[in-house]
PAMAR-252516 format. One record per atom (N, C-alpha, C): residue in one letter; x, y, z. Coordinates in steps of 0.1 Angstrom, whole numbers, plus 5000, padded with zeros to 4 digits. Layout:
N
AXYZ/...
// end
This chain:
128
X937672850217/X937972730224/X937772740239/X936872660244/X936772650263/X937672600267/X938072640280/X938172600287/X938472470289/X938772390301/X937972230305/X937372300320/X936972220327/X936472240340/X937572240349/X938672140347/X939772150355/X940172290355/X940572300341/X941272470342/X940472570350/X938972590346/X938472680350/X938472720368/X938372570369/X938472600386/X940072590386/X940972580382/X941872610390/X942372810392/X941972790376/X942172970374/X941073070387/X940072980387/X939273050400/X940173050408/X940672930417/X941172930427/X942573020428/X943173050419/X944473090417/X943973270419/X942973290416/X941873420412/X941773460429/X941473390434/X940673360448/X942073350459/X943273280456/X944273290467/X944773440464/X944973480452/X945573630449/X945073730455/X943373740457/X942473840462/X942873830477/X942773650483/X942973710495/X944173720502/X945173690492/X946473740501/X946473920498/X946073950485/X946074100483/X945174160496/X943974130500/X943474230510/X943274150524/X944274040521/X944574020536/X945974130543/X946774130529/X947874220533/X947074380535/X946274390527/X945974550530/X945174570544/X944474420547/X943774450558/X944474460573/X945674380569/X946574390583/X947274500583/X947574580571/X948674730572/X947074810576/X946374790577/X945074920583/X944874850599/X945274750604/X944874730617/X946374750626/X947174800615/X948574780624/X948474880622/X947975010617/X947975120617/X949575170610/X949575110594/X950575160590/X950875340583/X951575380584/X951275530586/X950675570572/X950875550562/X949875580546/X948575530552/X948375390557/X946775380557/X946375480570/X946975520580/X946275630582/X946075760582/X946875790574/X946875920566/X945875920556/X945775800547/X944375790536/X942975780546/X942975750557/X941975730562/X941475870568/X942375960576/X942576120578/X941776200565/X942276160554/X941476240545/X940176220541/X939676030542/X938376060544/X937776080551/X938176090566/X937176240575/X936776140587/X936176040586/X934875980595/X935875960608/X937075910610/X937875890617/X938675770614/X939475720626/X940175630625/X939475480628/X938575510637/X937975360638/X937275280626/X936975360619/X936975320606/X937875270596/X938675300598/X939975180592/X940075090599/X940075060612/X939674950621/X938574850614/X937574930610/X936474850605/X936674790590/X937474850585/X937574830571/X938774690568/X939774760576/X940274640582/X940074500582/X938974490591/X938274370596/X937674290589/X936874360581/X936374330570/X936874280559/X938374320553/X938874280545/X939374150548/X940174120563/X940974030564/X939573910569/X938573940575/X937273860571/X936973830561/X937073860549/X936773860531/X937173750527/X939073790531/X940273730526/X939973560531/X939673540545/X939273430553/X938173370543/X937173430541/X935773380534/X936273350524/X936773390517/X937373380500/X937973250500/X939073180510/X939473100511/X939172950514/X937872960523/X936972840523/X935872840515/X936272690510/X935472680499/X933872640502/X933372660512/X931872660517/X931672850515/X932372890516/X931873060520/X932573130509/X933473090498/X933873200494/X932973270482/X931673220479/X930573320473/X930673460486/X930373460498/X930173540502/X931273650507/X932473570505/X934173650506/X934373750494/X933473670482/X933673790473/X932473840471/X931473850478/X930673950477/X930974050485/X931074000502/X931674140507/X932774190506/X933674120494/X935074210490/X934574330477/X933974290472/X933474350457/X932474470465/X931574430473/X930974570478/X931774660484/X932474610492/X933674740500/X934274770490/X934574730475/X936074780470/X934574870458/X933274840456/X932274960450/X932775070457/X932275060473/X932575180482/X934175260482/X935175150479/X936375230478/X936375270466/X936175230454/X936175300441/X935075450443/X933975460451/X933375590453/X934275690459/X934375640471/X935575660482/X936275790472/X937275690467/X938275780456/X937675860448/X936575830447/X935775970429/X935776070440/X935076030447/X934476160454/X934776230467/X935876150473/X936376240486/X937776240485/X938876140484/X939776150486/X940976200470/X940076180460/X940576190448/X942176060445/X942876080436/X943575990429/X942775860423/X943575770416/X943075720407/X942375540413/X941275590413/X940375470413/X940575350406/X940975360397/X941175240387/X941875070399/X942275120408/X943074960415/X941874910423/X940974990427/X939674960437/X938574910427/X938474970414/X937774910408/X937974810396/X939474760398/X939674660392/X939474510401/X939674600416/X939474490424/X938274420429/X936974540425/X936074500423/X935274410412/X935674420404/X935274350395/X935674220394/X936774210395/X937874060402/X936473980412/X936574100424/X935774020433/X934073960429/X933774070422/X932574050416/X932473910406/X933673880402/X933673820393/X933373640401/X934473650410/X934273530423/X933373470428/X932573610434/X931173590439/X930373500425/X930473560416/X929373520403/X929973390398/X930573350399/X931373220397/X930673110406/X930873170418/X930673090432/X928873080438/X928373150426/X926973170435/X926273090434/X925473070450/X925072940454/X923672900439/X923872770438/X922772740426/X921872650431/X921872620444/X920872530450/X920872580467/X919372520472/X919172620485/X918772720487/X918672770498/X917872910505/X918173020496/X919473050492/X919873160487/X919773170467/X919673060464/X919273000452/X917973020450/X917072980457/X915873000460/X914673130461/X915673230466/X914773330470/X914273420459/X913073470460/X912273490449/X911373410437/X912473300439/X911673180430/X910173180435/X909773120423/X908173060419/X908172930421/X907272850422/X907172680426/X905772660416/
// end
């Protein structure tokens, strides 16, 4: 049994305020420099300005996610940084990846819901 269309977008949107209060909150405990995020950030090595960056990013995401002209692209660049944080975890800092790559998929899931189906970005590669 489907869905209706009402539901489906609302479950999107309910999908979409969750994401971005989740890494709007994580994005402000890395710019406030709360002491876990920079101790996780210490272990992956590059420095601290990089949580700065990561940061920014997220709570930019969180923003994108939330207007409905840009949030294709709120969960694209949430879904690619949380690929890089599910790496992140395999391979430098260890513990369990599974919350980065649930959250990727989530996001991935957004973006592919949301992707533009008419226009420049719709467009590209096409044939005429």
């Amino acid at each position: 049994m489907a869905l209706s269309a009402t539901a489906n977008h609302r479950i999107l949107w309910a999908l979409r305020l969750l994401l971005a209060l989740a890494f709007g909150a994580a994005g402000v405990a890395k710019l406030a420099g709360v002491p876990q995020m920079v101790q996780i950030f210490e272990l992956i090595g590059i420095g601290q300005w990089f949580r700065y960056v990561t940061g920014l990013v997220e709570v930019a995401g969180a923003v994108l996610l939330l207007v409905p002209a840009t949030g294709f692209f709120g969960g694209l660049l949430l879904g690619v940084t949380m690929v890089f944080g599910t790496a992140t975890h395999l391979l430098v800092i260890g513990g369990s990846a599974a919350p980065a790559g649930v959250l990727a998929a989530l996001c991935g899931f957004v973006a592919y819901r949301l992707r533009p189906t008419a226009g420049v970005l719709a467009g590209v590669g096409a044939t005429r």
